[in-house]
N, C-alpha and C positions, 0 to 999 in steps of 0.2 A: 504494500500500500504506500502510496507517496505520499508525503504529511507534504501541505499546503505551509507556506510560513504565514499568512496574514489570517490564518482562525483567532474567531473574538477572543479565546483565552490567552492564545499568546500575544494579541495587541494587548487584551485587559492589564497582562503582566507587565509590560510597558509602562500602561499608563497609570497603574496603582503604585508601580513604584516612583513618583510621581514627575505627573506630566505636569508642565509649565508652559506657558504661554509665553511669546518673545515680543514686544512694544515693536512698530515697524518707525525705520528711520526712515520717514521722507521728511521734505522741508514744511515749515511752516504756511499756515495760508497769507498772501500775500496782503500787506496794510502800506497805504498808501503807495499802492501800486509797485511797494519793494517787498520781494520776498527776503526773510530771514535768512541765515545760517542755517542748515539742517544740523539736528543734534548729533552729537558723539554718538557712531555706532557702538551699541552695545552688541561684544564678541563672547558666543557661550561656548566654552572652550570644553574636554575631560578628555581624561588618559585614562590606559589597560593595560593594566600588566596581561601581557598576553600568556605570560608561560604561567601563572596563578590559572586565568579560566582554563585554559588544557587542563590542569594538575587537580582542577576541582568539577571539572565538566564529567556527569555519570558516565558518559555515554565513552570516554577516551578510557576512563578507569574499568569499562566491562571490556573494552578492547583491549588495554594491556593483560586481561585475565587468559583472553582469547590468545591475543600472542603468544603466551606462556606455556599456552599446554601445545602450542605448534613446533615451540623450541623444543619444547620436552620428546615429544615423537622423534625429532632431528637425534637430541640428545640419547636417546633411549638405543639408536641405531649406531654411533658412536663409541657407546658405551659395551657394544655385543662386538664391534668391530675390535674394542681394546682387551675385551675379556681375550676373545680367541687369539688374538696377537702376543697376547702375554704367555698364553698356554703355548704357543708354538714357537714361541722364543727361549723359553724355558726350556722344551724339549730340544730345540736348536744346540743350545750350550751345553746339555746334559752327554750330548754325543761325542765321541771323542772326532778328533778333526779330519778323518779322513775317511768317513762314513759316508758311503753315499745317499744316506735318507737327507742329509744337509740341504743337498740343490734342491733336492721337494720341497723340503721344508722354507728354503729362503724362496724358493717360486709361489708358496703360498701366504708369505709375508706381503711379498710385493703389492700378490693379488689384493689381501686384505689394504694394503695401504693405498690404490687406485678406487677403490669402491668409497675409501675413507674419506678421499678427497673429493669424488664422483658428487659423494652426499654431502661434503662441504658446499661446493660452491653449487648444488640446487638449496640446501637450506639458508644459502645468501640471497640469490634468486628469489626465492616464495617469499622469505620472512623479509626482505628490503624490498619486495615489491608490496606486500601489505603494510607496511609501516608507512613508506609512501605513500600509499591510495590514501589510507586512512588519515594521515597528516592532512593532504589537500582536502580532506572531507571537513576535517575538524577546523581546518582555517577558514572555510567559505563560511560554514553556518556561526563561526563566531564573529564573521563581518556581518553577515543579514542580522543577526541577532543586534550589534550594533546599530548598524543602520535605525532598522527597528528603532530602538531606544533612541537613537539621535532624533528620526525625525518628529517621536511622541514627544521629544520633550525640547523643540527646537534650537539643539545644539549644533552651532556652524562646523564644529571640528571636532573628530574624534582622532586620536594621537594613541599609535602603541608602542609598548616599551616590554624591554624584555628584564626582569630580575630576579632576585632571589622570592621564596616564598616565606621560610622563616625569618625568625630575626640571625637564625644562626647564616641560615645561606647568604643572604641579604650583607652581613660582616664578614665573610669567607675572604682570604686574602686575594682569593686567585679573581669571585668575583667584582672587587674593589679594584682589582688591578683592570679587567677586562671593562669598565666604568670610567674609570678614569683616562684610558688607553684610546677605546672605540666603541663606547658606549650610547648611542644615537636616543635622545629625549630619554634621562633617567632621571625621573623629578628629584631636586632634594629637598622641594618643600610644595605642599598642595596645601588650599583647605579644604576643609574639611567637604564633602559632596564631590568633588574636582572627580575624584578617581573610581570609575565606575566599574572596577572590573570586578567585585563580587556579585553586581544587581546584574552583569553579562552573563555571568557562571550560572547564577539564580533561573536567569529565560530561557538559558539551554536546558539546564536540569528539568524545571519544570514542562517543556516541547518531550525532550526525551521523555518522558513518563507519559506525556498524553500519544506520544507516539504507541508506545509500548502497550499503554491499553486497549488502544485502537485497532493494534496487530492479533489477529487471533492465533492462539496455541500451534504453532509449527510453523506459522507464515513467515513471510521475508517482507 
């Protein structure tokens, strides 16, 4: 089923989180036949931390559950590769050096190590090719979702930024360094309302659940 983005609940979530009205700047009406100065544009600015809504968005946290047991089947094949390679290395050494089961036995190393690597680079392939679909998936619907919210609550610009999520990450030397270095719009002071990237996380969450309801038992 394809979820629509403008259903009333996901506008409602918008504008419950609250919408605001924007004054329009044209000039004044004209007295004695001189118009006025038009007033100071008032500019409704917010920022997102982007890697917070990814890191709190449901729908990225059931996909990394999903990646996980994709590694693990990878991994699970790896691991049957290392068992046997160990037993037949073992047996390898056990024989004295001039045994001719050796060439078998190192022909069937080999094998095992061409199959090892066979399954490396498809478990690069599947799992970098899902992690990307899914990234571009998770970027679009965090800009609709913005938009969304921008134009409920007639914000000229939305601005994202990429930082830490705790206070620990947030003070990490490496990310202080990367900030300081080539860190592109990382606030070091908002107030309060400015930064909207919890009530973003919030509209995704709350889509994903009316999605999920909406999906019946087995469907895509």
């Amino acid at each position: 089923m394809k979820n629509k983005l403008m259903t009333p609940a996901w506008m409602a979530a918008a504008i419950v989180l609250g919408l605001a009205g924007q004054a329009s700047a044209q000039g004044q009406a004209p007295q004695n036949g001189q118009y006025s100065a038009p007033p100071v544009p008032k500019t409704k600015i917010a920022v997102v931390n982007i890697m917070r809504v990814v890191k709190m968005y449901d729908k990225w946290k059931a996909f990394e559950e999903e990646y996980k047991q994709s590694y693990k089947v990878f991994d699970g094949q790896f691991e049957q590769f290392k068992t046997k390679a160990l037993a037949l290395k073992a047996e390898f050494d056990r024989l004295p050096k001039e045994d001719p089961k050796k060439d078998a036995i190192g022909a069937q190393l080999r094998e095992i190590d061409r199959k090892a690597q066979d399954v490396g680079e498809e478990a690069k392939r599947t799992l970098g090719k899902k992690n990307d679909d899914m990234t571009v998936v998770i970027y679009r619907e965090i800009r609709e979702a913005v938009t969304v919210y921008a134009r409920a609550n007639a914000l000229d610009l939305v601005m994202h930024y990429n930082d830490g999520i705790t206070p620990t990450d947030i003070d990490n030397p490496q990310n202080v360094q990367r900030k300081l270095q080539a860190g592109p719009l990382i606030p070091i002071y908002a107030v309060e309302g400015l930064d909207i990237t919890d009530t973003i996380a919030y509209m995704l969450n709350q889509r994903y659940k009316q999605a999920a309801q909406a999906t019946p038992a087995g469907g895509r």
